[in-house]
C-alpha positions in Angstrom: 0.0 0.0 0.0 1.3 3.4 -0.9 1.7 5.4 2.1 3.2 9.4 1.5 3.8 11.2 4.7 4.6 14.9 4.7 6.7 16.4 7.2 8.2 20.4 7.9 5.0 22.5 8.2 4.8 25.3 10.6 4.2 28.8 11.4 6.7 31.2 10.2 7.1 35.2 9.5 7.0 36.3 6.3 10.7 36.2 4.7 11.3 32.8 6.7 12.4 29.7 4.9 11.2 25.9 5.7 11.6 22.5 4.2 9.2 20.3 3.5 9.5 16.6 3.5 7.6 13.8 1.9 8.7 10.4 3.0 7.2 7.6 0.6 6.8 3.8 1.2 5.2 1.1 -0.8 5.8 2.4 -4.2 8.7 2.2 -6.7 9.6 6.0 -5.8 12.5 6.2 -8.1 10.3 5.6 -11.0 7.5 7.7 -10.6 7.1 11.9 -11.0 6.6 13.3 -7.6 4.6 16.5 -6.7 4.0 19.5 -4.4 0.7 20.7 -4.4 -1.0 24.0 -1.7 -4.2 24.5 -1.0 -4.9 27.8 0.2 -8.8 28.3 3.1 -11.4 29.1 0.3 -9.2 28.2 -2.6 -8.8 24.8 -5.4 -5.5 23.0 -4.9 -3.0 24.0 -7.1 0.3 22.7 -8.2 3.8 23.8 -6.5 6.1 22.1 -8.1 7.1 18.5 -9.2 10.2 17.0 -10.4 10.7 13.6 -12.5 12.3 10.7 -12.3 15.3 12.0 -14.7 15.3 15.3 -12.0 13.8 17.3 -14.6 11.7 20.3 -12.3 8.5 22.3 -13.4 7.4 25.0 -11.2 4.3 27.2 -11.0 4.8 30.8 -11.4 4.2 31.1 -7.5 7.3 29.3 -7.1 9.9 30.0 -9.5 13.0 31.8 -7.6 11.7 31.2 -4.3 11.0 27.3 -3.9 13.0 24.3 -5.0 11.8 20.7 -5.3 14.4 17.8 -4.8 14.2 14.0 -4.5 16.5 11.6 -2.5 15.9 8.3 -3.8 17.8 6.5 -1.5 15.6 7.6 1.3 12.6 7.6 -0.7 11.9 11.4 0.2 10.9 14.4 -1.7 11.7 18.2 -0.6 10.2 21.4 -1.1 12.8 23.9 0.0 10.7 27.4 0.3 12.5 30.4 0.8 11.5 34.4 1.3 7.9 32.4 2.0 5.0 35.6 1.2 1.5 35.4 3.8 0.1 34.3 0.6 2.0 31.0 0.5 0.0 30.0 3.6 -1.9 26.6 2.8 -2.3 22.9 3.3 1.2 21.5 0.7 0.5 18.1 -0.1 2.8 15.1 -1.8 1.7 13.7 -4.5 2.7 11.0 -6.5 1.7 11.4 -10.1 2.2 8.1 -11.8 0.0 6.4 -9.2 -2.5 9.8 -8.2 -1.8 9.3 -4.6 -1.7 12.0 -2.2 -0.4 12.6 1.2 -2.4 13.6 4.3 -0.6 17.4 3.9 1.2 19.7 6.5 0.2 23.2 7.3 2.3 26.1 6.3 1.3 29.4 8.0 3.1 32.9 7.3 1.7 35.8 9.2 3.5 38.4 11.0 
């Protein structure tokens, strides 16, 4: 059974960094496209980022500059490193895997002064 467990969430100022963590068990993570996803109170989820098996990165316009995705395969985990983080980057950021549309339970990320 696929099981994705995010990890890093907090409450933060705005101009703080954080690090994300999605540990993954049960699939065959080195194969498969992982994901960061938000969802903001009152608004769809969107995508964050996501990065492929090959290390190839896409990133919303939210994201570019400020966030980086990153996989360890050894340890089955994928990062979202998120720097000078806005109040408008507060949300729910879920893992996703994208070859098997499975989703992690999320971690809340909160930025208010």
């Amino acid at each position: 059974q696929v099981q994705l467990v995010e990890s890093g969430g907090g409450l933060l100022q705005p101009g703080g960094s954080l690090r994300l963590s999605c540990a993954a068990s049960g699939n065959i993570f080195s194969f498969n496209t992982m994901g960061w996803y938000r969802q903001a109170p009152g608004k769809e989820r969107e995508l964050v980022a996501t990065i492929t098996s090959g290390f190839r990165e896409v990133y919303a316009d939210s994201a570019k500059g400020r966030f980086t995705i990153s996989r360890d395969n050894a340890k089955n985990t994928v990062y979202l490193q998120m720097n000078s983080l806005k109040p408008e980057d507060t949300a729910v950021y879920y893992c996703r895997d994208l070859r098997l549309d499975h989703w992690g339970q999320g971690t809340q990320v909160t930025v208010s002064s």
